[in-house]
TORMARDO-874943 format. One line per 5 residues: number of its first residue (from 1); for each residue x negated, y negated, z negated of N, C-alpha, C, O, CB. Coordinates in steps of 0.2 Angstrom, whole numbers, plus 5000, padded with zeros to 4 digits. Glycine has a CB too. Layout:
residues N
NUM) X,Y,Z,X,Y,Z,X,Y,Z,X,Y,Z,X,Y,Z ~ ...
***
This chain:
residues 117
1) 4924,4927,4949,4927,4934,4949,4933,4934,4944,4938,4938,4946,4922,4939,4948 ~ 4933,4930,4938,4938,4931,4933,4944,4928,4939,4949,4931,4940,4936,4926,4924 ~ 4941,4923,4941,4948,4920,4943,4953,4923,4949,4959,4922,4950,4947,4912,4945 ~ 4949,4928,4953,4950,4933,4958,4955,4939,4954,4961,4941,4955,4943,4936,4962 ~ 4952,4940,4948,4955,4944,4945,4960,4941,4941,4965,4945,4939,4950,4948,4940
6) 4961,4937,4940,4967,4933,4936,4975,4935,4943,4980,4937,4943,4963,4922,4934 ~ 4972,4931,4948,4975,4930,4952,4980,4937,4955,4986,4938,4957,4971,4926,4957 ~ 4974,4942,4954,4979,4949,4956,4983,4951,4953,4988,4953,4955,4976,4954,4956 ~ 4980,4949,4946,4984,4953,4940,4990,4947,4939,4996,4949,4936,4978,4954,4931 ~ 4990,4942,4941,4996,4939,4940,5003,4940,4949,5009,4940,4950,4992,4929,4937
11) 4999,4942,4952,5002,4945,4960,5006,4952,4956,5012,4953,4956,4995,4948,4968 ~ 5001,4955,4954,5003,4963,4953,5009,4964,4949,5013,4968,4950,4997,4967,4948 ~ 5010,4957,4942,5017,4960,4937,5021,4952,4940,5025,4948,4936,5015,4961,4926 ~ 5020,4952,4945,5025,4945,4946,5031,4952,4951,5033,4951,4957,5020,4936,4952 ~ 5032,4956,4948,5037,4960,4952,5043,4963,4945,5041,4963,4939,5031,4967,4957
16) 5049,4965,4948,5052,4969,4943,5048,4976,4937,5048,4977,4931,5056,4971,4946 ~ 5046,4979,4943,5040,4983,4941,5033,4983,4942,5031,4985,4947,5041,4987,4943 ~ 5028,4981,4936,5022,4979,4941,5018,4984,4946,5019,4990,4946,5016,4976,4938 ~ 5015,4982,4950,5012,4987,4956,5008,4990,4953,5007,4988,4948,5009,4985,4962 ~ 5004,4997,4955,5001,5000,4952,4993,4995,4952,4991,4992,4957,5003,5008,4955
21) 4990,4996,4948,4983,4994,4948,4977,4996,4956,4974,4993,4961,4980,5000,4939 ~ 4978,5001,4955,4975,5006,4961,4977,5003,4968,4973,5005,4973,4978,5013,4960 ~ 4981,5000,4969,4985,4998,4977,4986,4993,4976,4989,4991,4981,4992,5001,4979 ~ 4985,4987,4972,4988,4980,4972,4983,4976,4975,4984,4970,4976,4992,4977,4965 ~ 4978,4977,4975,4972,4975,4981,4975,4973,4987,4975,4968,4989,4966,4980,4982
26) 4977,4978,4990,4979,4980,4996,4986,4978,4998,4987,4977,5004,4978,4987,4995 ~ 4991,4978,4994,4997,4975,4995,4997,4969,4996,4999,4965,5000,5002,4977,4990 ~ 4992,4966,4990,4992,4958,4989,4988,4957,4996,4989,4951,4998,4989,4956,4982 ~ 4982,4961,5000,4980,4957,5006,4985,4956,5010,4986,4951,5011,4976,4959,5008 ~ 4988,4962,5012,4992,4964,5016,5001,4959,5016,5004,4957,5021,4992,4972,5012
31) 5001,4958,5008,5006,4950,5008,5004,4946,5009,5008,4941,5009,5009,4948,5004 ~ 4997,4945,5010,4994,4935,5010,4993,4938,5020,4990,4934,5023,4981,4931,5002 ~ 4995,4941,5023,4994,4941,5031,5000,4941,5032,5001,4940,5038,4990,4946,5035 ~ 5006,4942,5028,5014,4942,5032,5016,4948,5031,5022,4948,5033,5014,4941,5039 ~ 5013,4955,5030,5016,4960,5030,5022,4961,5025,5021,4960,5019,5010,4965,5028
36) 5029,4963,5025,5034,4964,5021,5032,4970,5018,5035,4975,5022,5040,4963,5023 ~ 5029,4971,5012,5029,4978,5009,5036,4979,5003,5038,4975,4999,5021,4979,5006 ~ 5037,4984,5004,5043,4986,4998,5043,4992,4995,5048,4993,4991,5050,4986,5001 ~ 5037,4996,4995,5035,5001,4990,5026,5003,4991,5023,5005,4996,5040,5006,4992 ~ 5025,5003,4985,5018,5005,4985,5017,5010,4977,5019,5009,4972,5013,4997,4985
41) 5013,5016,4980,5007,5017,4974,5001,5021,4974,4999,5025,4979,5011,5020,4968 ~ 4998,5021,4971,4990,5022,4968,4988,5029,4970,4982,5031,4971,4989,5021,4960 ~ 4995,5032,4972,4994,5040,4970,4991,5043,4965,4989,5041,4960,4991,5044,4973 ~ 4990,5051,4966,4987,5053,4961,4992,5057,4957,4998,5057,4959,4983,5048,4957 ~ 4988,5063,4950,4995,5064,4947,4999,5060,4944,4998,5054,4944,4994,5067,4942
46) 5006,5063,4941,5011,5060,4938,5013,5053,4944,5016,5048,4942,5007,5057,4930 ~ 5010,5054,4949,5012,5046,4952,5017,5051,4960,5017,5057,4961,5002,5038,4956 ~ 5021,5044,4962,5026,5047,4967,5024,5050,4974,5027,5054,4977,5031,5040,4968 ~ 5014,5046,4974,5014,5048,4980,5007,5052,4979,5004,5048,4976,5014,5043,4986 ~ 5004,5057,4981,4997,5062,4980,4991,5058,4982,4985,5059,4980,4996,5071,4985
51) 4992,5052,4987,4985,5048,4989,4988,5038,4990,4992,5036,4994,4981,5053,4998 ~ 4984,5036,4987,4986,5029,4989,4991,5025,4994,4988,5022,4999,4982,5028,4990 ~ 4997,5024,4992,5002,5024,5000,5005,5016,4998,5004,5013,4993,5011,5033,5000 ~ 5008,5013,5005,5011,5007,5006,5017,5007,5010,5015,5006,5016,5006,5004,5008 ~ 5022,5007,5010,5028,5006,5014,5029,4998,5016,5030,4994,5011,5036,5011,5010
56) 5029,4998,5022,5033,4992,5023,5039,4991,5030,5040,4996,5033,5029,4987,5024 ~ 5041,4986,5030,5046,4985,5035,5043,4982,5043,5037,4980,5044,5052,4980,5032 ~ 5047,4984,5046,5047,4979,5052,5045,4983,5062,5042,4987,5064,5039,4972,5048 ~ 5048,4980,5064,5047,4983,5070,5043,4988,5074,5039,4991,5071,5047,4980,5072 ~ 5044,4990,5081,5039,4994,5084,5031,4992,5083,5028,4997,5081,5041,4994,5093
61) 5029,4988,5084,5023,4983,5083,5021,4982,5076,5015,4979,5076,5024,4975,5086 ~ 5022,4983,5072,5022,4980,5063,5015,4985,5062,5009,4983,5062,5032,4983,5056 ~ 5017,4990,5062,5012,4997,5062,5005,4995,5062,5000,4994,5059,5014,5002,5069 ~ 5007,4994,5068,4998,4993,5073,4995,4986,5070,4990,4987,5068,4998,4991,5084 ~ 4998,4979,5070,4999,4972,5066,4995,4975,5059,4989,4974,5058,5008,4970,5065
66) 4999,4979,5056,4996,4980,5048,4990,4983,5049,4985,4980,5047,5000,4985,5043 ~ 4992,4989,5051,4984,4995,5051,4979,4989,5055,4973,4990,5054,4986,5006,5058 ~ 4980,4984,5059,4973,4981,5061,4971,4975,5055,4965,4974,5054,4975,4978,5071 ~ 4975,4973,5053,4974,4968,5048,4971,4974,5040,4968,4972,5036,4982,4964,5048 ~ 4972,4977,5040,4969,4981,5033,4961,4982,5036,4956,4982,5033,4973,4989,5029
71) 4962,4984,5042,4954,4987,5045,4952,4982,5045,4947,4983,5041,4953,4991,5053 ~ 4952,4977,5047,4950,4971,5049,4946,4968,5042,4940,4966,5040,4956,4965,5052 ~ 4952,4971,5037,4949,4966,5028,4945,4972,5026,4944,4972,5020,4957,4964,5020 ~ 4942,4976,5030,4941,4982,5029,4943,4987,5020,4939,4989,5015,4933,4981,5029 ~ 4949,4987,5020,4953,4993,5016,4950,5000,5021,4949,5000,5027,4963,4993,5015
76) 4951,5004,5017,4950,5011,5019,4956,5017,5022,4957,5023,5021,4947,5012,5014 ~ 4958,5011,5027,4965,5016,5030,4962,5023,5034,4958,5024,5039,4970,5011,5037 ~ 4968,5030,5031,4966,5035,5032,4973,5038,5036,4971,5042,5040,4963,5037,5027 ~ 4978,5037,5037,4984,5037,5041,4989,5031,5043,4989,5027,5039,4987,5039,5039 ~ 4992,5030,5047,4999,5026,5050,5004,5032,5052,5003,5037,5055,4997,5020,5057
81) 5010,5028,5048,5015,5033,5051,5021,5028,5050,5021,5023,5047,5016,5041,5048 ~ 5025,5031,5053,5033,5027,5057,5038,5033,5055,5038,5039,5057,5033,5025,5067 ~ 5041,5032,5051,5047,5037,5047,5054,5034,5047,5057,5029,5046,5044,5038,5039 ~ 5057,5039,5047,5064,5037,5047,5068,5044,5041,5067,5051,5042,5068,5037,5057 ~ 5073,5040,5035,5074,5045,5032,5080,5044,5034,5083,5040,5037,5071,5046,5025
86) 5083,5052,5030,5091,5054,5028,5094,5054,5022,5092,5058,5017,5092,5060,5030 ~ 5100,5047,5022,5104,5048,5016,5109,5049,5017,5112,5047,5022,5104,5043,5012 ~ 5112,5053,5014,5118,5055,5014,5123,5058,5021,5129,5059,5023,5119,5050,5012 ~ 5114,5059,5021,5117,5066,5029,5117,5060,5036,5121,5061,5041,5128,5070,5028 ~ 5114,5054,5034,5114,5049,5039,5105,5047,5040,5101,5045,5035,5119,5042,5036
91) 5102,5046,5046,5096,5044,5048,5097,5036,5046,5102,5033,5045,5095,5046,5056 ~ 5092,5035,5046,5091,5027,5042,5087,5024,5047,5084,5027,5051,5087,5027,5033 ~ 5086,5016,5048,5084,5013,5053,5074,5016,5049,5073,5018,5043,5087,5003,5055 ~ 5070,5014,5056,5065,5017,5054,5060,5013,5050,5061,5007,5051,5061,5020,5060 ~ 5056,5014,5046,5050,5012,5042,5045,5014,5045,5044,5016,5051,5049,5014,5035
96) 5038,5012,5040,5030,5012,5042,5028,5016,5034,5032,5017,5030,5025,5001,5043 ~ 5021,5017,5036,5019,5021,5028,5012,5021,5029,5009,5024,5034,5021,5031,5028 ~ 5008,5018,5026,5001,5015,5029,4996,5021,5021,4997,5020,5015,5000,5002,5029 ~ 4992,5027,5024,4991,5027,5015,4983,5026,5017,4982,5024,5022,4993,5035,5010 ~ 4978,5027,5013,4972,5025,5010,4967,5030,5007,4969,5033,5003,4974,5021,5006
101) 4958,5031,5009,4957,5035,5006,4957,5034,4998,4960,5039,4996,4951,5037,5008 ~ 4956,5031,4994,4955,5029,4989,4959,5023,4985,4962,5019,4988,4952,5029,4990 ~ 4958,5023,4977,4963,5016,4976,4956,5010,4977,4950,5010,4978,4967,5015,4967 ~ 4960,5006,4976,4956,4998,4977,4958,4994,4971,4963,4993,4969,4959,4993,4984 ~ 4952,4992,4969,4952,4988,4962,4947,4982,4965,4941,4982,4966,4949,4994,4954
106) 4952,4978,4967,4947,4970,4970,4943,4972,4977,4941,4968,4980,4939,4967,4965 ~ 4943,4977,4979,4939,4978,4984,4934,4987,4983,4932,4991,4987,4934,4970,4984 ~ 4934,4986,4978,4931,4992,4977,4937,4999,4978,4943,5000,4976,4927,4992,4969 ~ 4933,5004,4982,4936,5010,4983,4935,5017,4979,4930,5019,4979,4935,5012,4989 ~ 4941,5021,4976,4938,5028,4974,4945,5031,4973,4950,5028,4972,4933,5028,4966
111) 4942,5036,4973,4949,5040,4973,4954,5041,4969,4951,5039,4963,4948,5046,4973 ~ 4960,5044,4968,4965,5043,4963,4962,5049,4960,4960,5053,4964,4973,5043,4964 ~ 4961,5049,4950,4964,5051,4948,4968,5060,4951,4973,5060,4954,4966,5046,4946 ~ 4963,5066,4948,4965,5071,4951,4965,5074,4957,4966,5079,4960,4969,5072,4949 ~ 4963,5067,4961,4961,5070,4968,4954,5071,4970,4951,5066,4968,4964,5066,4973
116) 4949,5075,4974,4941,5076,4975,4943,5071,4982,4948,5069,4984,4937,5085,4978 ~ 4937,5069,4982,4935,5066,4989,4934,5068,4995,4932,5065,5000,4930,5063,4989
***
């Protein structure tokens, strides 16, 4: 188990920013099947998103690909969505947004911090 846990924790700050504790279960499955993720976090207070969220890239099909691949590693997906933002008064090509009932620490699930179940 140490070495499962070594392996995360060394996935988790092998980034500019490391990933949040709470979500890097889940990104790191999510990157050992191919998924391109480019933003994630734990949610909860003080964090960017209120419940455990994952953005990544990639086509019409990417979506359904991810969301079946986390069900599959059994994470606890509670939405899929497909978004497209506005910068600068301009629609942006579209993204995915996969969030989660809970964070994941190795496999284990519970809720962020300030949020009930």
């Amino acid at each position: 188990m140490e070495l499962l846990d070594a392996a995360l924790e060394a996935f988790r700050n092998g980034f500019s920013l490391p990933i949040d504790r709470g979500i890097a279960h889940a990104v790191k499955q999510l990157s050992d099947a191919g998924i391109e993720t480019y933003e994630s976090c734990e949610g909860g207070a003080g964090h960017a998103f209120t419940e455990p969220t994952i953005r990544f890239c990639g086509g019409k099909g990417e979506g359904y690909r991810a969301a079946g691949i986390a069900l599959q590693l059994g994470l606890p997906v509670v939405e899929l969505r497909r978004f497209w933002s506005v910068i600068d008064g301009e629609i942006t090509v579209p993204h995915w947004e996969m969030t989660f009932r809970g964070q994941m620490d190795g496999g284990q699930h519970r809720p962020p911090p300030g949020v009930g179940v």
